[in-house]
C-alpha positions in Angstrom: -28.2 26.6 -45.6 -26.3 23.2 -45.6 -24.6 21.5 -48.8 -27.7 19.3 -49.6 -29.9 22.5 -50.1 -27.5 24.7 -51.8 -26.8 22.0 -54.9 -29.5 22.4 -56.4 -29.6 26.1 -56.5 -26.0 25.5 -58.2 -27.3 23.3 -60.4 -30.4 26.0 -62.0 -27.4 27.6 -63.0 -25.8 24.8 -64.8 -27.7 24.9 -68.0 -26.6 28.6 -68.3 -23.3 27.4 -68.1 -23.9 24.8 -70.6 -25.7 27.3 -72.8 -22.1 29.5 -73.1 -20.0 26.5 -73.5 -22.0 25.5 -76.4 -22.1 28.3 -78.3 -18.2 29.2 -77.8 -17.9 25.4 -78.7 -19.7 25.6 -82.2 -19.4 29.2 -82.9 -15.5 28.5 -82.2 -14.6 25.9 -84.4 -16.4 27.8 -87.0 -14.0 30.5 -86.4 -11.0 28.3 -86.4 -12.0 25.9 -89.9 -11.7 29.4 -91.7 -8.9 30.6 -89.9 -7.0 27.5 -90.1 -7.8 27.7 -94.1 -6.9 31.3 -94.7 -3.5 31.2 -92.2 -2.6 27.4 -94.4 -3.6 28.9 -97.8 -1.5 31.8 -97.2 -3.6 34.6 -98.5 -1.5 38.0 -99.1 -3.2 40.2 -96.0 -5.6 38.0 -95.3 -3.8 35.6 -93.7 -1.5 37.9 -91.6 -5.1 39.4 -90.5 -6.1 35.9 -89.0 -2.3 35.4 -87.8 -3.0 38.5 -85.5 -6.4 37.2 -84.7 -4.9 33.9 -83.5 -1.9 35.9 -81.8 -4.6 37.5 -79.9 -6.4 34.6 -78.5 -3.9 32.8 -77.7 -1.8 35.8 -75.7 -3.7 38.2 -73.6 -5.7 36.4 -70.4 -9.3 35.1 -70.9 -10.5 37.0 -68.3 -9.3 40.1 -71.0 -10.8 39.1 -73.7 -13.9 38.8 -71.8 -13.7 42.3 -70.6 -12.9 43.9 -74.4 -15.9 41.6 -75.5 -18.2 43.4 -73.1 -17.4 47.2 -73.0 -15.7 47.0 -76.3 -18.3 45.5 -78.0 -21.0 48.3 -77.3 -18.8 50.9 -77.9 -18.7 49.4 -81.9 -22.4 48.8 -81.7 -22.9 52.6 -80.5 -20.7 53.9 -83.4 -23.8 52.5 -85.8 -26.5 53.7 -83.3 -27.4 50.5 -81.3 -26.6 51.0 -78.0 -27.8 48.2 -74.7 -28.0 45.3 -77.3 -25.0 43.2 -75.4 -26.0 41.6 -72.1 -23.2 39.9 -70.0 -24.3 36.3 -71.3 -24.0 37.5 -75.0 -21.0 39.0 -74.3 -19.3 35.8 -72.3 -20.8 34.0 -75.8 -18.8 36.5 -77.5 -15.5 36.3 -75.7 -15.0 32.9 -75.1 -15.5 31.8 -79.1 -12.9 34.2 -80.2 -10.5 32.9 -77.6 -11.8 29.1 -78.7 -11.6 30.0 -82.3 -8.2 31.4 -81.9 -6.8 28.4 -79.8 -8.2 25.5 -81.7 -6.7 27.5 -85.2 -2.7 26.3 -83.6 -4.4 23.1 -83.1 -5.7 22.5 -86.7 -2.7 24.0 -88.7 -0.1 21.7 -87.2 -2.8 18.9 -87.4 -3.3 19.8 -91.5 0.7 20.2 -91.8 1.3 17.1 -90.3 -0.4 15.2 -93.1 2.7 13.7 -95.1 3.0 15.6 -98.4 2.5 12.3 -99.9 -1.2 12.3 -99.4 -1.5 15.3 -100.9 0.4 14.5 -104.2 -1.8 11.3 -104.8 -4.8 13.0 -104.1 -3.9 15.7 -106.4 -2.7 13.0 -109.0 -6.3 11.2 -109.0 -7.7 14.7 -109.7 -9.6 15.7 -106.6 -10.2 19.2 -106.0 -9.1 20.7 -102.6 -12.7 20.6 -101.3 -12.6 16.6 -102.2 -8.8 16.5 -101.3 -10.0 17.7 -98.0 -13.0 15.8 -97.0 -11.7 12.3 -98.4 -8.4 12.3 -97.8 -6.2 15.2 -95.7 -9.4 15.7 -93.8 -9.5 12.2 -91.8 -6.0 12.0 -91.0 -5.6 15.5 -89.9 -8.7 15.3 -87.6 -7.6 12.3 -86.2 -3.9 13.9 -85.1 -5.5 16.8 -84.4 -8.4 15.6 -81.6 -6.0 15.2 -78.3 -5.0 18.6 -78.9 -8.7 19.6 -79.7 -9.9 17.2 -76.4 -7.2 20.2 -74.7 -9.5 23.0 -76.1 -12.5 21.9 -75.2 -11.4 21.5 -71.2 -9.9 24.6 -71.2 -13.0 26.7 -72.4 -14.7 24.5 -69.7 -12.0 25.7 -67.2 -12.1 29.4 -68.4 -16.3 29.6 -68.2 -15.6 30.3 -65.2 -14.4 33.5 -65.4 -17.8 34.9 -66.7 -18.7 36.1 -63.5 -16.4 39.1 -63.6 -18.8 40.4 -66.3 -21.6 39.8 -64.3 -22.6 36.5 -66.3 -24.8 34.5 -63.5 -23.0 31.2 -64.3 -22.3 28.1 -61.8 -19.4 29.9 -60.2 -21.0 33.5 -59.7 -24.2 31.5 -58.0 -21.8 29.8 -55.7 -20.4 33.4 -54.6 -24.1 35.5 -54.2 -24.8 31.5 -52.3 -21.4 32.0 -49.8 -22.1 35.8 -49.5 -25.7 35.1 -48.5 -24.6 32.6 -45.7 -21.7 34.7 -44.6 -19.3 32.3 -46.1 -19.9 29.8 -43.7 -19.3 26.9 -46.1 -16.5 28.0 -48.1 -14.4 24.6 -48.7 -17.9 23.0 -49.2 -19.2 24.7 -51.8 -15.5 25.2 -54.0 -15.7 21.5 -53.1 -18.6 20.8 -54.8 -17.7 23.3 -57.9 -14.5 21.2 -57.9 -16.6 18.2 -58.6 -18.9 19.4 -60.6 -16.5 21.1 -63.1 -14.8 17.7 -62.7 -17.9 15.5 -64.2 -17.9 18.0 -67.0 -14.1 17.6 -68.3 -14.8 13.9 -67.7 -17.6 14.0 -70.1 -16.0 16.1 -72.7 -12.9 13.7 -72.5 -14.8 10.6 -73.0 -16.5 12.3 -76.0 -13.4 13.1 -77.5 -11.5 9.6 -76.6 -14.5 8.1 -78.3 -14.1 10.0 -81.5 -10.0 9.5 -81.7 -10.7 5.7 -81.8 -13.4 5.9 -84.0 -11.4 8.2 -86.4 -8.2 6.3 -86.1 -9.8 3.7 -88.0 -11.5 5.9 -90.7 -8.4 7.5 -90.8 -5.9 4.4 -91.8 -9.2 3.5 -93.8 -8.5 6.8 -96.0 -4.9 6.1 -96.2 -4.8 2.7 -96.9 -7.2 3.6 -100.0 -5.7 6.3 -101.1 -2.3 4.7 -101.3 -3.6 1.6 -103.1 -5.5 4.0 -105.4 -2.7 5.9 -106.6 -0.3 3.0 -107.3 -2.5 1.2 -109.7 
């Protein structure tokens, strides 16, 4: 098998790929809006709970966390009586949001603490509640420091998808392998070549995404302030 006939087998596993990315993606920055606002609120107990949660993600290897995701997760499914209900794709799913969710928290709390104190006092003296303060105000400007760092996030969970093929997750990168065992590895630097690329179009894309928000949000953003600021000094 030459290169020309073994892309497109890589490429029936590409929406696979996609498929994990996208869920750690959403179900991540789920995980990391109510971590940010528990660890910022300062909850007694609470709080240190999702300080250890982000300690976690952010300190033991992805290629762990993975591995805890799949034979740990079973083992707490089998203590209520389901047992077989995690496949290796739900448990890459699994994995790769908690280490999302915990990542992108350190990059939203710095982003939310960055917001000048200021911003908070006027919202709070024109009588917005902290939802309101939030969404109008603290909300803009904090997403707007925050996306390079979040633009980070998004590659690196692009990078580390391809570790699901240790749990047996028949991604891009474990097709490539059954492909080069199948062909005796006769085209190695081909195929990593072509993996190289491809994984390269994708953090392309996501960057571009994610350069087209900061702009776009740079100018809501001094938008918000600007208003806010003449708001408050009438």
């Amino acid at each position: 098998m030459n290169l020309s006939s073994m892309i497109p087998e890589l490429l029936s596993a590409l929406p696979l790929t996609l498929a994990i990315v996208f869920v750690a993606l959403f179900a991540g920055f789920f995980l990391a809006l109510v971590t940010t606002a528990l660890r910022v609120r300062r909850i007694p107990l609470v709080s240190l709970l999702a300080d250890l949660y982000v300690s976690y993600a952010r300190s033991v290897p992805v290629v762990l966390q993975l591995f805890v995701a799949f034979y740990g997760l079973p083992l707490i499914g089998g203590l209520f009586g389901v047992d077989d209900f995690l496949s290796a794709t739900t448990a890459s799913m699994v994995g790769l949001s908690l280490y999302h969710g915990g990542y992108l928290s350190e990059v939203m709390r710095p982003a939310f603490l960055a917001v000048e104190q200021g911003q908070h006092d006027a919202a709070d003296s024109l009588g917005y509640s902290f939802r309101q303060k939030i969404r109008r105000v603290v909300g803009p400007q904090a997403l707007h420091i925050g996306l390079p760092g979040y633009g980070n996030a998004v590659i690196y969970l692009i990078h580390n998808v391809a570790l699901v093929m240790y749990i047996g997750a028949a991604d891009v990168m474990a097709t490539a392998h059954l492909i080069m065992e199948r062909d005796y590895n006769q085209y190695q630097f081909g195929t990593y070549l072509v993996l190289a690329v491809l994984y390269s179009l994708l953090c392309l894309i996501a960057w571009l995404i994610v350069r087209f928000f900061e702009r776009r949000h740079g100018w809501v953003a001094k938008n918000e302030t600007t208003k806010i600021k003449l708001t408050a000094s009438v």
